[in-house]
C-alpha positions in Angstrom: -19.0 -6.4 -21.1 -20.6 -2.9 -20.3 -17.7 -1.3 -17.7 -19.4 0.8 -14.8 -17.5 3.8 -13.8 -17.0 6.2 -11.6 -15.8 10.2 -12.1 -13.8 12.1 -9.5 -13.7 15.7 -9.1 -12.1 18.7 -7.8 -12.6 22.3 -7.0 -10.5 24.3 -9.6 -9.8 27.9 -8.2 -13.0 29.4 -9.0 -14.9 26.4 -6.8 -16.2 25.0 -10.0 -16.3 21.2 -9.8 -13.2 19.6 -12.6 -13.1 16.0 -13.4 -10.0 14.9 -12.4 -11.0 10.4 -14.1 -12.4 7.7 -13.8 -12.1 4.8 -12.2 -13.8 1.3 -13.8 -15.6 -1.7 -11.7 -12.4 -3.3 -11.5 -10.4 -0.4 -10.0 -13.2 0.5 -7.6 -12.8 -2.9 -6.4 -9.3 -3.2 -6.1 -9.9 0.2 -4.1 -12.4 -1.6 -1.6 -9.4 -4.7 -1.2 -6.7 -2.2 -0.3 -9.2 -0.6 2.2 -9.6 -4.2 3.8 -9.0 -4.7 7.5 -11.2 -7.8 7.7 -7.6 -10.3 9.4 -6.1 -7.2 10.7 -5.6 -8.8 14.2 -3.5 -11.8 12.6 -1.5 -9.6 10.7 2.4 -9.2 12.7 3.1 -6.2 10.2 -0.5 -5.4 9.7 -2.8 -5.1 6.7 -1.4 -4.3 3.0 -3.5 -6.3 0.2 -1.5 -6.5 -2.7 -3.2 -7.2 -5.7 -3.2 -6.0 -9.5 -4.9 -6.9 -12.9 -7.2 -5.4 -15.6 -10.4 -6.3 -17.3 -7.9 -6.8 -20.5 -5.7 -9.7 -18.9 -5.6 -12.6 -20.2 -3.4 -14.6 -18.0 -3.9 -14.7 -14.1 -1.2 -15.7 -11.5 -2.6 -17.3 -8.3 0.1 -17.8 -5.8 -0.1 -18.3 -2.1 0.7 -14.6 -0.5 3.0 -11.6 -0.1 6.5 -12.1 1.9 8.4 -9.3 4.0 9.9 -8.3 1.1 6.6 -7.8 -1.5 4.7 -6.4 1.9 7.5 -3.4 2.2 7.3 -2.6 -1.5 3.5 -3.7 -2.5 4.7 -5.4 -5.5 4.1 -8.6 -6.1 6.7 -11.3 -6.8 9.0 -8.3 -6.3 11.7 -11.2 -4.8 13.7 -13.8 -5.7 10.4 -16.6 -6.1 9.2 -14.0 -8.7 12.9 -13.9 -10.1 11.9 -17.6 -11.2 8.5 -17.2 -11.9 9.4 -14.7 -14.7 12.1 -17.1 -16.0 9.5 -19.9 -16.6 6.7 -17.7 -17.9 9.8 -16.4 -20.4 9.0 -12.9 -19.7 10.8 -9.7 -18.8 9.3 -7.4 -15.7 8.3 -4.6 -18.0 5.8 -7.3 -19.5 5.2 -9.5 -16.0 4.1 -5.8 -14.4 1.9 -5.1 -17.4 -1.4 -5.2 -15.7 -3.8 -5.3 -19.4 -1.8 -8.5 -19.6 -0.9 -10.3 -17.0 -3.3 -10.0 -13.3 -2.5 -11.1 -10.5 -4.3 -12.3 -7.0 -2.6 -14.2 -4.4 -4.6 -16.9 -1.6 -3.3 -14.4 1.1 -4.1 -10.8 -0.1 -1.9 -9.4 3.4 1.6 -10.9 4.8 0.3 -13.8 6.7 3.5 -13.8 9.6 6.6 -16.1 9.9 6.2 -20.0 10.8 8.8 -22.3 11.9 9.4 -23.7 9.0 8.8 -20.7 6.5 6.1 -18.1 6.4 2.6 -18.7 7.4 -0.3 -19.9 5.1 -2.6 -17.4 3.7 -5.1 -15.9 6.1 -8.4 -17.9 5.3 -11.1 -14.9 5.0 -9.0 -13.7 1.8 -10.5 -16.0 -1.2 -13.9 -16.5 -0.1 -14.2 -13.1 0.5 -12.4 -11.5 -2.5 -11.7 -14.2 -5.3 -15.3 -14.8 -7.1 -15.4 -10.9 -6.7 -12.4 -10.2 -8.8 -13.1 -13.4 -11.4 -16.3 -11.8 -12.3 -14.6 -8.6 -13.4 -11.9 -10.3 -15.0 -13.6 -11.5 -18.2 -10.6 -11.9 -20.8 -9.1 -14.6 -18.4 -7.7 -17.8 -20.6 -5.4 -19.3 -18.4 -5.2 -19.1 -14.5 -1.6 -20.9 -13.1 -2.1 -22.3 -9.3 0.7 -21.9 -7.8 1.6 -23.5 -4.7 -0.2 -26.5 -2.7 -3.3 -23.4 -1.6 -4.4 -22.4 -4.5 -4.8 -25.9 -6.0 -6.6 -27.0 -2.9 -8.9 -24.3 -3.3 -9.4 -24.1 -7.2 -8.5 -27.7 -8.3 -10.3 -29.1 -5.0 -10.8 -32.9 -5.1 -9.9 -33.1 -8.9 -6.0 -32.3 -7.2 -4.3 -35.5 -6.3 -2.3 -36.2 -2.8 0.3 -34.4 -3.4 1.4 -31.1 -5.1 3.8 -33.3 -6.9 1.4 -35.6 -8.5 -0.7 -32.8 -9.4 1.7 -31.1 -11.0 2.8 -34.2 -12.6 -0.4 -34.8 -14.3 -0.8 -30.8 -14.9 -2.8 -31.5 -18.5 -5.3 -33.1 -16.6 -6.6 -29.5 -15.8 -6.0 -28.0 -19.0 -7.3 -25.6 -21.1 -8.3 -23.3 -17.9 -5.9 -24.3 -15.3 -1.6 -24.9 -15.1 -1.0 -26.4 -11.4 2.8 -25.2 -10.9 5.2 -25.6 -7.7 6.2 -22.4 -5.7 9.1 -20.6 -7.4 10.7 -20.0 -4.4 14.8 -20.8 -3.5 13.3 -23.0 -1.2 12.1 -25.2 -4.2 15.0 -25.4 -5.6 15.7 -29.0 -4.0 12.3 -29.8 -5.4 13.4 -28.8 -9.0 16.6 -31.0 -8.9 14.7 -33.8 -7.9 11.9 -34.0 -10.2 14.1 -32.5 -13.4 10.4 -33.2 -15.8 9.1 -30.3 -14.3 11.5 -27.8 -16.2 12.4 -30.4 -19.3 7.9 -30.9 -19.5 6.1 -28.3 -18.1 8.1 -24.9 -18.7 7.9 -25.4 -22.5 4.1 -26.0 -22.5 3.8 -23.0 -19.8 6.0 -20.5 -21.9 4.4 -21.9 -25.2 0.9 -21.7 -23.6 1.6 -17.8 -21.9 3.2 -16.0 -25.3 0.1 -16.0 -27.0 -1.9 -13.9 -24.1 0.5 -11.6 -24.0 0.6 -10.2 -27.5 
């Protein structure tokens, strides 16, 4: 894949024009996401996307979208759900954050608000706007996990079953490509106890599955 990219300059001292980098297809992308405003209205603590990757990764994390917590920081799964999440892929946060590795795009690019029973779902315009953008410039992608009932309605669509239970349950139906997982969060964790397969099943094909892509 031929990268386009763009060069940024400055004026040194003597006004002669100094590049100053470069910034690949990807990055001018991400640049364009960050710049988005398209839900600003919806937003309670307005517009930050959050979003990170490289044309190198190899493993992509689709999860449903930013808390309070990832919104004040622009991290992702900088919280207790991505506490988990690194415990399942087996990784440490030097290797989660390592962007030639590991991408990731959530459902909900922006803080969607508080419900009444938890936060909001993703704002709708995000993936039909941004997702297939991002894909295309992601090239190296082997394995993409859904995680969360929104990104396997959207990706897995009416190959999913009734439930994000029973799709997770039958998770090799949608291998090589796809991992269906549940949301990480503490408020899983009732979830977990309840269907104990899930972390006796699942985490060792996800952690033997994720080690190779991140060598």
């Amino acid at each position: 894949m031929i990268s386009i990219c763009r060069r940024f300059h400055k004026r040194d001292p003597a006004g002669k024009s100094v590049t100053i980098g470069t910034m690949n297809r990807l990055d001018i992308l991400f640049e364009q996401i960050r710049a988005c405003r398209l839900c600003e209205a919806h937003l309670p603590l307005g517009p930050r996307p959050v979003i990170r990757g490289s044309e190198r990764a190899r493993l992509l994390i689709i999860g449903q979208a930013p808390g309070t917590r990832v919104h004040a920081s622009g991290i992702p799964w900088d919280d207790p759900s991505g506490d988990r999440l690194r415990q399942w892929l087996g990784v440490d946060k030097v290797t989660f954050y390592d962007e030639s590795r590991i991408a990731i795009m959530p459902m909900g690019l922006c803080y969607p608000g508080k419900g009444k029973s938890g936060d909001l779902p993703p704002r709708p315009e995000c993936a039909p706007t941004w997702h297939d953008k991002v894909l295309m410039l992601l090239p190296n992608i082997e394995l993409t996990l859904l995680i969360g009932q929104y990104a396997q309605h959207y990706y897995l669509r009416d190959a999913g079953k009734d439930s994000l239970t029973e799709t997770v349950r039958n998770w090799a139906d949608y291998g090589p490509a796809w991992l269906p997982l549940p949301h990480p969060s503490p408020r899983n964790t009732f979830w977990l106890k309840k269907n104990p397969w899930f972390e006796q099943e699942v985490i060792p094909h996800l952690q033997q599955r994720v080690a190779p892509l991140l060598l």
